[in-house]
C-alpha positions in Angstrom: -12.4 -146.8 73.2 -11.7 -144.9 70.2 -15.4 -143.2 70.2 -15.0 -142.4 74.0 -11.8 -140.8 72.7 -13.8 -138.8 70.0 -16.3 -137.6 72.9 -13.9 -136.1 75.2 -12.1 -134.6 72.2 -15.2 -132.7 71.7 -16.3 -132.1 75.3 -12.3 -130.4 75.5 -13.4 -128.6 72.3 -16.4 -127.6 73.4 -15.4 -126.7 77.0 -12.1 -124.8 75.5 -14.5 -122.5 73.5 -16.6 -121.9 76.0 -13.7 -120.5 78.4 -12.7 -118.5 75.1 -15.9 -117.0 75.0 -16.2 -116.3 78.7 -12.4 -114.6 78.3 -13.9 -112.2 75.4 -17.0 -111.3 77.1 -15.5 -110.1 80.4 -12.7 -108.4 78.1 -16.0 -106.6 76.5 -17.8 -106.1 79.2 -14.4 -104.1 80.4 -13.9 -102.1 77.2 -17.6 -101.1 77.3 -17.8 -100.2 80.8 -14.8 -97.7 79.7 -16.8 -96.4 76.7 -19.8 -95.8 79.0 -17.7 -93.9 81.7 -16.2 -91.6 78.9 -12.8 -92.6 78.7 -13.0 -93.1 75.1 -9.3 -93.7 74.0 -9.1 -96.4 77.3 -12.2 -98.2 75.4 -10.5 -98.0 71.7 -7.4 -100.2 73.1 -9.5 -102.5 74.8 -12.0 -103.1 71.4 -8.8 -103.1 69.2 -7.3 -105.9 71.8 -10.6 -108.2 72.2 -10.9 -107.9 68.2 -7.3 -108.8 68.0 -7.5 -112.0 70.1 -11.7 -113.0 69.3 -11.0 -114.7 66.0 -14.5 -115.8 65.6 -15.7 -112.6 65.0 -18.7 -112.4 67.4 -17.6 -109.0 68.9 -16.5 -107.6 65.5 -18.9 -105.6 64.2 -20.1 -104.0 67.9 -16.3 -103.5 68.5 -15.9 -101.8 65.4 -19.0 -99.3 65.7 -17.9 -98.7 69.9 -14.7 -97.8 68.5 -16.3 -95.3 65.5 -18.0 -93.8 68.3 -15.4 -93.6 70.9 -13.0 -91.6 67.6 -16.3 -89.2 67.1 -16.4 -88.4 70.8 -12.8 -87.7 70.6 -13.1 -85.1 67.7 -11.2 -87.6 65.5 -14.0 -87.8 62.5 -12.2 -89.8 59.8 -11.0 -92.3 62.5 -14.3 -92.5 63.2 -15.6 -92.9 59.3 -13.1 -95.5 59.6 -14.3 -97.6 61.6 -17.7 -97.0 61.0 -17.0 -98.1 57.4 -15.3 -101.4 58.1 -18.3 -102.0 60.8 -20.2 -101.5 57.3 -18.9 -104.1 56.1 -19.3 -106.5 58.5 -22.8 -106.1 59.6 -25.2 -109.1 59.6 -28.6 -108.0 58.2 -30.3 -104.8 56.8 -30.5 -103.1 60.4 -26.8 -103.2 61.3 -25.6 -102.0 58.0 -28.5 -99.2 58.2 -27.2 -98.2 61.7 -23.0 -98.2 60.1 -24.7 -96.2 57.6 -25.9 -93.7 59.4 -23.1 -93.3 61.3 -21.3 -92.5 58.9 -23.8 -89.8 57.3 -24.0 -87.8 61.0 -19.8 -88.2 61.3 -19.5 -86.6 57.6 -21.9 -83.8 58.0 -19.4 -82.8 61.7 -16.8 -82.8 59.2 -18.8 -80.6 56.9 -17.8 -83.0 54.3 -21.2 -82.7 52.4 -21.1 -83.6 49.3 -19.9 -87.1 50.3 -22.7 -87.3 53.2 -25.3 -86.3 50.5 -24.2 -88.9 48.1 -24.2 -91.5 50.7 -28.3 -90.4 52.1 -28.9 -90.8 48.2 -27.7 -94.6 48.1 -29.3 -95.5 51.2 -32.5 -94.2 50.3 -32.8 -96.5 47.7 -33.6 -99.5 49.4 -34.6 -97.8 52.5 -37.9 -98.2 54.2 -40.5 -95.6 55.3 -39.3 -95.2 58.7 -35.4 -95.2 57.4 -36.5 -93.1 54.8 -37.6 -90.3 57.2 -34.7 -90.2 58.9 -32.2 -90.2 56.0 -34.2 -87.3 54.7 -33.8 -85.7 58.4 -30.3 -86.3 58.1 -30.1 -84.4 54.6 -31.5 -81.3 56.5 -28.7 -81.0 58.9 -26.2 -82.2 56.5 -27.9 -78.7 54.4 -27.6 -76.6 57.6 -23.8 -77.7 58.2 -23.3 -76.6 54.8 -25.1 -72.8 55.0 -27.4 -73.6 52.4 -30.5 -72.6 54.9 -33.2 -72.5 51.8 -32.9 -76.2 51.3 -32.5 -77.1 55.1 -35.8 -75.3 56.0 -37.7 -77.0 52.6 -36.4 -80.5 54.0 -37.5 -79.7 57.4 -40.8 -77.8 56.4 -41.3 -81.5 54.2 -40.4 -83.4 57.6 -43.0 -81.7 60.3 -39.8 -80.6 61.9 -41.1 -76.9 62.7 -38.7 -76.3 65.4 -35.5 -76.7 62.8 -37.6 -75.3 59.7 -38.5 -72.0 62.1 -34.7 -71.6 62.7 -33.9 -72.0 59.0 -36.2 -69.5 58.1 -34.5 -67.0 61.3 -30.8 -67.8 59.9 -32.7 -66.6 56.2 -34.1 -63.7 57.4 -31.2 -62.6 59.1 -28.4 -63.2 56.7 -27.2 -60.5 54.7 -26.9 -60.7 51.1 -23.4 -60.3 49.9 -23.7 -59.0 46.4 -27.0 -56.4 47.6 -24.3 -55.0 49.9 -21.5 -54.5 47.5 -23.4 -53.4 45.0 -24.9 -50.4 47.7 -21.3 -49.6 48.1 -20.7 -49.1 44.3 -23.4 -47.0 44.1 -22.8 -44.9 47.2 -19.6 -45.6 49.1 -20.2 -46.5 52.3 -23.6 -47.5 52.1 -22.3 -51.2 52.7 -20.5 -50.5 56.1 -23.6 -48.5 57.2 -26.0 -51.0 56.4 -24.2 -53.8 58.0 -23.6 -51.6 61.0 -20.6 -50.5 60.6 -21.2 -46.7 61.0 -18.0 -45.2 61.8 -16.4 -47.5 58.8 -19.3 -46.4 56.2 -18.9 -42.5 57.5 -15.0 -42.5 56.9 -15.5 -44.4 53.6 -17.9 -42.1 52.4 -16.2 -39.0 53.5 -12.6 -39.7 51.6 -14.3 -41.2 48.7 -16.1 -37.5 48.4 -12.8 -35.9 49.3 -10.8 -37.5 46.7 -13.5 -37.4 44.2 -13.8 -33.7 44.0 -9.7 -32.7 44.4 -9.5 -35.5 41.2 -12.6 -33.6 39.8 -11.2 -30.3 40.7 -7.9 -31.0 38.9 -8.8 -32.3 35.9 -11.4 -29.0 35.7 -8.3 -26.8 36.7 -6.2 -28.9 33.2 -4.0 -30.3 35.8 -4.3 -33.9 34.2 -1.3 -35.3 36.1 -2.6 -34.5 39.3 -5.8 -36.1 38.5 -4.2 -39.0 37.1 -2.2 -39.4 40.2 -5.0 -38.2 42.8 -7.8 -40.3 41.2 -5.4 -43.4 40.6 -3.2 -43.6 44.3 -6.4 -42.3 46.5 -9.6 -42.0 45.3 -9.4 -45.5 43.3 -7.7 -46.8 46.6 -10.3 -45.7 49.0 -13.2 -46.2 46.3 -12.2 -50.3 45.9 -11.5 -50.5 49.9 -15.0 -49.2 50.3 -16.8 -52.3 48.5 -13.9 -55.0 49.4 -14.7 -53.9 53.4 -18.6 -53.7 52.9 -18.2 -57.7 51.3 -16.0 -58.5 54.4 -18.2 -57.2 57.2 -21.1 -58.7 55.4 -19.5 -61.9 55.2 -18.8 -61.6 59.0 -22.1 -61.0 60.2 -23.5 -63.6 58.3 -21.0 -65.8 60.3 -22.3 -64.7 63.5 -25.7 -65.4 62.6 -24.6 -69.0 61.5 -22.8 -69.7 64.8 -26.0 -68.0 66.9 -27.9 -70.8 64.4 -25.4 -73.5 65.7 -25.1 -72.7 69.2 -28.4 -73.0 69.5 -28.6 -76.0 67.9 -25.9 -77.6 70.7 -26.8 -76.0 73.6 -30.7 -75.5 73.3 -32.1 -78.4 70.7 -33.7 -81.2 72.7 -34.2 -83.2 69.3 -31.6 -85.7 67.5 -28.1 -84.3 66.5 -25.3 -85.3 64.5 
């Protein structure tokens, strides 16, 4: 009697977790069939619920990583760190804590947050096969890229094969203007900045008062009038003399920001290849 008791003890056991189970996998079956039809903040509840209730933690870790993902869809990147860093910790086995990983890397170089994606390619590459390897070192290009520092995007991407990202590297490089060669024109010839950066009407006008209030300051001091040198050279000519070089570093500034967001939009709309 007593071992028929044990036996249907164990056959309720059994047959109680199994209805468990069958709850949690319709429940996310549901969530992900929100996920997969875009509704993103309908698929967070649902994970949050099933991981709320599922207290054997079969659904954790996928949870978890759907959820990352749902955040990152949703523009939210350190809700989406979040979550991809407790799926981290989670993960059962090398390939699932490789995949967290990587996550994580791609949702910190959105977030332009560098240094800290940079850090984290560094550690995984440590115990990282070939294959893992490649793509960590893939991911160091774009996490270069998001950061403007073209030069070392197009050497990763040169060292990677990737021609069609090294080839717009070297575009964005050839393109960009350097800031210091274009204040340093306008110290030398005011105006030269503005021109050279396109700014024609700009450069002109900078050129022409600087001249102006060059030679009246000149003029004074020739004609002994020292206070209205002083006061010429110091309220104008200084004035329009320092705006010449500050504007020139502005507009280069700008247009080096155009080309970096031609660089990006082609990246988004045009790039067939893998993306953060």
């Amino acid at each position: 009697m007593k071992r028929t008791i044990e036996i249907l003890l164990i056959l309720l056991a059994l047959a109680t977790t199994a209805f468990a189970q069958g709850i949690f996998e319709r429940q996310f079956r549901y969530a992900d069939s929100l996920f997969k039809a875009g509704k993103y903040f309908d698929a967070i509840t649902e994970f949050k619920r099933l991981m709320f209730f599922d207290s054997s933690g079969v659904y954790k870790f996928t949870s978890e990583m759907k959820i990352g993902l749902s955040y990152k869809a949703g523009g939210k990147e350190n809700e989406a760190v979040k979550y991809f860093s407790l799926a981290l910790k989670s993960a059962n086995g090398e390939g699932e804590k490789f995949y967290a990983g990587t996550q994580i890397i791609r949702t910190l170089i959105l977030s332009r947050k560098t240094d800290e994606a940079l850090n984290l390619i560094t550690q995984f590459l440590k115990t990282a096969d070939d294959n893992q390897k490649n793509l960590l070192l893939y991911w160091r290009g774009w996490a270069f890229m998001f950061a403007n520092r073209w030069q070392q995007a197009a050497k990763q991407f040169s060292e990677l094969n990737e021609n069609e990202l090294t080839n717009l590297c070297k575009d964005v490089l050839n393109k960009k203007y350097s800031v210091n060669f274009v204040k340093g024109m306008s110290y030398i010839i005011p105006g030269a900045g503005q021109i050279y950066t396109g700014h024609y009407l700009s450069g002109l006008m900078s050129l022409g008062w600087n001249v102006l209030w060059g030679y009246t300051t000149v003029k004074a001091f020739l004609a002994n009038r020292v206070f209205d040198g002083i006061m010429v050279g110091n309220l104008l000519w200084f004035r329009f003399y320092r705006g010449n070089f500050q504007n020139a570093e502005k507009f280069a500034r700008q247009k080096n920001i155009e080309i970096y967001n031609d660089a990006f939009g082609y990246l988004e709309n045009k790039f067939k290849g893998l993306k953060p």
